[in-house]
C-alpha positions in Angstrom: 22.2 -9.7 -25.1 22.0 -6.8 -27.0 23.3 -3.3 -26.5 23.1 0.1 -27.0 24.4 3.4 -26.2 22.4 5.8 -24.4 22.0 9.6 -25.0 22.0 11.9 -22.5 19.8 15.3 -22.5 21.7 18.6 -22.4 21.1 19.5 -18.9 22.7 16.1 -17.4 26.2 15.6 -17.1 27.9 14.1 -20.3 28.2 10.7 -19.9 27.7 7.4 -21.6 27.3 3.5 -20.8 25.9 0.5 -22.5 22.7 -1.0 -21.6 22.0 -4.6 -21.9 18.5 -5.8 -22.9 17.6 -8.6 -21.5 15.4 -9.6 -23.6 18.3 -10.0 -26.1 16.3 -7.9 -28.8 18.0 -5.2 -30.9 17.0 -1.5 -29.2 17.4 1.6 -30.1 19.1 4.5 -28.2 17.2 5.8 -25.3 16.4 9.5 -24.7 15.8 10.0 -20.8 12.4 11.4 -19.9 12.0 13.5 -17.0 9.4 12.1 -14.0 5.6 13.7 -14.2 5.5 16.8 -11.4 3.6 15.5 -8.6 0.5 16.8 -8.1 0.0 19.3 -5.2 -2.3 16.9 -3.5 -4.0 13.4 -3.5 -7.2 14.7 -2.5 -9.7 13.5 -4.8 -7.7 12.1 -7.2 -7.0 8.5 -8.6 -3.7 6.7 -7.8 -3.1 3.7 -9.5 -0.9 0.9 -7.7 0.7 -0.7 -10.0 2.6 -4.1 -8.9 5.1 -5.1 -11.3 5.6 -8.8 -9.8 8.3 -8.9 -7.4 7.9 -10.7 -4.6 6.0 -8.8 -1.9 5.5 -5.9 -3.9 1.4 -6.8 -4.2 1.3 -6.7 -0.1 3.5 -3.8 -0.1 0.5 -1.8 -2.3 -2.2 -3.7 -0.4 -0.8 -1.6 2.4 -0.1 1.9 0.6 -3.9 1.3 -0.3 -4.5 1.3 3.5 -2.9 4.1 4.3 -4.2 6.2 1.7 -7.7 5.2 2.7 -7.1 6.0 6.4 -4.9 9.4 5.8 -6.5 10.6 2.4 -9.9 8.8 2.1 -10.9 11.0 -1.1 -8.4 10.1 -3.0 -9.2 6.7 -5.0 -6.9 4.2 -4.8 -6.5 1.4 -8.1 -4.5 -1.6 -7.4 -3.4 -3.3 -10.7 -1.5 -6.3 -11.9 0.7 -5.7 -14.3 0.5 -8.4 -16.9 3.3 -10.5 -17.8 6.7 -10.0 -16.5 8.6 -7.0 -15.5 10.5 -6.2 -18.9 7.2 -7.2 -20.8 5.5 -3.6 -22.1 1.1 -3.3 -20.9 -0.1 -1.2 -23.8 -3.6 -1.8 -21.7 -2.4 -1.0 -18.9 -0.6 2.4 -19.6 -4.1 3.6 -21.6 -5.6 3.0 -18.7 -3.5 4.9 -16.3 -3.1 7.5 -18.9 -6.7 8.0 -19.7 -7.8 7.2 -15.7 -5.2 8.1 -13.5 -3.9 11.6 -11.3 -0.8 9.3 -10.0 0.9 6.3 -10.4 2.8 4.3 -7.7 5.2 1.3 -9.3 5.6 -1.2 -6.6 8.2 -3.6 -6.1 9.1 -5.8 -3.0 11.7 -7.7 -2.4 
């Protein structure tokens, strides 16, 4: 497996650890990202369910979905397949959200 040291941003703690790809491919270091703000609201907007192939995590959306229909029937809920496996990147797929989506849920089940 490869590995590779991970920077951290100013405003976390100093720290560092090695990551192991395992996909056993060469990486480079990783600068964290921070999470998208969440949106004030759902109403109206798309959410994309996103279900990344763990066991159950499909029935787990299947049921968000519900619930968003029956407590927030504007908002439009998307429920995807990723493609391939979970450590396989969906070019597609994050287009998509990018270009369609308000939110994104990342299911996985278990």
């Amino acid at each position: 497996m490869a590995q590779t040291a991970i920077q951290t941003p100013s405003a976390l703690p100093a720290s560092s650890c090695t990551a192991l790809d395992p996909l056993g491919e060469p990486v480079q270091s990783k600068q964290f990202l921070s999470m998208a703000p969440r949106p004030n609201s759902l109403q109206g907007k798309t959410v994309y369910l996103v279900d990344v192939g763990f066991a159950g995590g499909y029935e787990f959306l299947e049921e968000v979905r519900g619930w968003l229909g029956r407590n927030i029937p504007s908002a439009r809920a998307v429920l995807k397949h990723k493609p391939g496996n979970m450590f396989m990147d969906a070019p597609d797929l994050w287009a998509e959200i990018k270009d369609q989506a308000n939110a994104v849920i990342f299911g996985v089940g278990g």
